[in-house]
C-alpha positions as CSV (number, residue, x, y, z in Angstrom):
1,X,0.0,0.0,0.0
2,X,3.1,2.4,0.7
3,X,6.5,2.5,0.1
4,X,6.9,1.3,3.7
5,X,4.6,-1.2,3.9
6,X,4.0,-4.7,2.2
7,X,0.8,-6.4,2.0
8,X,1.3,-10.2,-0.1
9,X,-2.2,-12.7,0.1
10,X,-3.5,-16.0,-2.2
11,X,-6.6,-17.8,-1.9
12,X,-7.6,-20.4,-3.3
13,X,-10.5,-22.4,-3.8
14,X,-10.1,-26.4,-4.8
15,X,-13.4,-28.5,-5.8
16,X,-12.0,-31.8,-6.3
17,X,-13.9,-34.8,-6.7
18,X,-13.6,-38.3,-8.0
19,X,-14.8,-39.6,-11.2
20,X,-15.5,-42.9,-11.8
21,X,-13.4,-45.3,-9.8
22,X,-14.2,-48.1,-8.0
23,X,-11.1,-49.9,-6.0
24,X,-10.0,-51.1,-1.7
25,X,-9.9,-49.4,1.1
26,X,-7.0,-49.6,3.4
27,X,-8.8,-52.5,5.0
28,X,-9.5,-54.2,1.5
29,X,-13.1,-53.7,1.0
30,X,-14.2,-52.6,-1.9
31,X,-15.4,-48.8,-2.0
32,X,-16.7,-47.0,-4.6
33,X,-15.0,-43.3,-4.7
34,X,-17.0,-41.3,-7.3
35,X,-18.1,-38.5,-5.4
36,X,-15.2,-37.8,-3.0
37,X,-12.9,-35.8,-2.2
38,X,-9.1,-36.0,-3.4
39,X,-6.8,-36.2,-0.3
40,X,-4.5,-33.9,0.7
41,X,-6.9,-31.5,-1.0
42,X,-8.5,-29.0,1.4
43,X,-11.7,-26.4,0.2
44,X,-10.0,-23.2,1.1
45,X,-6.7,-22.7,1.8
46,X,-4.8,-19.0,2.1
47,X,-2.0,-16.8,2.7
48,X,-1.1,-13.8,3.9
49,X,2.1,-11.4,4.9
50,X,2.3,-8.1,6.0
51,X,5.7,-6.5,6.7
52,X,6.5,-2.8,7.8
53,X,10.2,-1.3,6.8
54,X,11.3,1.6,8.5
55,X,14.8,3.2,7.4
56,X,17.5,2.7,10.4
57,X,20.6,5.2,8.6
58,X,22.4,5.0,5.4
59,X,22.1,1.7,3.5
60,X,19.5,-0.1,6.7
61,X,16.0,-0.3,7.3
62,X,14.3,-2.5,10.2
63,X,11.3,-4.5,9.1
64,X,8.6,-6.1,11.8
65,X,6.0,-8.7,10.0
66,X,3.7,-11.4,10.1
67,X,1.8,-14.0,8.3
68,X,-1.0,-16.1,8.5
69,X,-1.7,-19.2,6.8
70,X,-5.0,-21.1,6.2
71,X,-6.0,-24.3,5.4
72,X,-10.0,-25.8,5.4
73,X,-10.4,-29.1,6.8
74,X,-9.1,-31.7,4.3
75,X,-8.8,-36.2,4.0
76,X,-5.8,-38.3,4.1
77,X,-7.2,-41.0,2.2
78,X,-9.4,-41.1,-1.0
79,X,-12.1,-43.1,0.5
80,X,-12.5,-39.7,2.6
81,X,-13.0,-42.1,6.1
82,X,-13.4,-40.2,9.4
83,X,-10.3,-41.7,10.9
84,X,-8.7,-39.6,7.9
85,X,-9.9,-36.2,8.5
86,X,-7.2,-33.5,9.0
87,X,-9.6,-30.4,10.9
88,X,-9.0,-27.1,9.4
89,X,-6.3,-24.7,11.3
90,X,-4.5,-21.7,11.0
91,X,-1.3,-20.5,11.8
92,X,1.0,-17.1,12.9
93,X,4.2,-16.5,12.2
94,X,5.7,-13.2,12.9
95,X,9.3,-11.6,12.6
96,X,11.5,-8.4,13.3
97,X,15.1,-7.4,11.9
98,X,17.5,-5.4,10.2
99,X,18.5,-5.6,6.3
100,X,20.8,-4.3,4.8
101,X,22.4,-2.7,1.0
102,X,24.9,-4.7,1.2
103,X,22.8,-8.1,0.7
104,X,22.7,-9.2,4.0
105,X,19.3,-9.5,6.5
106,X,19.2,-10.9,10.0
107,X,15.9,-11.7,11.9
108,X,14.0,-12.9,14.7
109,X,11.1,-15.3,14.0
110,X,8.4,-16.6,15.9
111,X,6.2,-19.2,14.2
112,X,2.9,-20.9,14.8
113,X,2.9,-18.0,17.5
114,X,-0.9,-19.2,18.6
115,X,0.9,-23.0,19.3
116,X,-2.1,-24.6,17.1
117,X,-1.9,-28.3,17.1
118,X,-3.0,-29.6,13.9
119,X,-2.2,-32.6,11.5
120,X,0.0,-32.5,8.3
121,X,-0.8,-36.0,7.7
122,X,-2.7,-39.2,8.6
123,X,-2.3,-42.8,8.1
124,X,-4.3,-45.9,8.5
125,X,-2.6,-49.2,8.5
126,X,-5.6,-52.2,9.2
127,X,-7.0,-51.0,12.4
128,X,-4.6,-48.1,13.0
129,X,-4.7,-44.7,12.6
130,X,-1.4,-42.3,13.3
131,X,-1.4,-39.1,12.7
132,X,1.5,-36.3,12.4
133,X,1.3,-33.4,14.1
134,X,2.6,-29.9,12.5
135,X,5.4,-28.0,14.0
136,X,4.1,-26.6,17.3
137,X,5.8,-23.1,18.8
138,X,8.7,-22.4,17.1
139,X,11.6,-19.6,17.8
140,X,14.5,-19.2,16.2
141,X,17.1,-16.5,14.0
142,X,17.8,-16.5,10.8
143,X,21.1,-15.0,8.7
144,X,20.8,-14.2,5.1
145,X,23.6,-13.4,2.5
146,X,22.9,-12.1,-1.3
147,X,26.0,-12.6,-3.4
């Protein structure tokens, strides 16, 4: 919107479904899938990043952001089970620094800020179901050259 600050977003919108298949289940029975949903294949899912830069002296400028990330609930399996269902979640990530002319950038990041617990994946195996959890709260510093 201004020279200072950055505003960067997506959203999209995925309506996948199944044509005509007819195969197994993870426990072998036969399942008809026309109808459902792909896996891995959430509704809605969206981004977004603001970031503020503010000049420091010659040749720096300090930046603060954040982002936010959204996905829609979404199935691990094609036969769209239950025990497959990843619920929808969203996460926030933020970050303050210094950059400079030179090509270098060093930062402070925080992400998953809210310490959602969510699913990036599930897996059934006869009667089992795992499931693996996303990243929860993470810190950390980050050093970036440009040559």
């Amino acid at each position: 919107p201004t020279d200072s600050l950055t505003f960067r977003g997506g959203l999209t919108y995925t309506d996948s479904k199944v044509g005509k298949y007819n195969g197994f289940d993870v426990q072998l029975n036969p399942i008809d899938f026309k109808g459902n949903r792909f896996n891995f294949a959430p509704k809605l899912s969206g981004t977004s990043d603001l970031e503020y830069r503010v000049p420091l002296g010659v040749g720096m400028e300090g930046f603060v952001g954040g982002s936010l990330t959204y996905n829609s609930s979404a199935f691990a399996d094609l036969s769209n089970s239950d025990l497959s269902r990843m619920k929808a979640y969203t996460l926030l990530d933020a970050r303050v620094g210094v950059a400079s002319d030179k090509g270098w950038r060093a930062s402070l990041f925080a992400r998953n800020l809210t310490n959602e617990y969510y699913w990036v994946s599930v897996g059934l195996l006869a009667d089992a179901a795992y499931r693996i959890a996303g990243l929860p709260r993470t810190f950390g510093a980050s050093v970036n050259f440009d040559f």
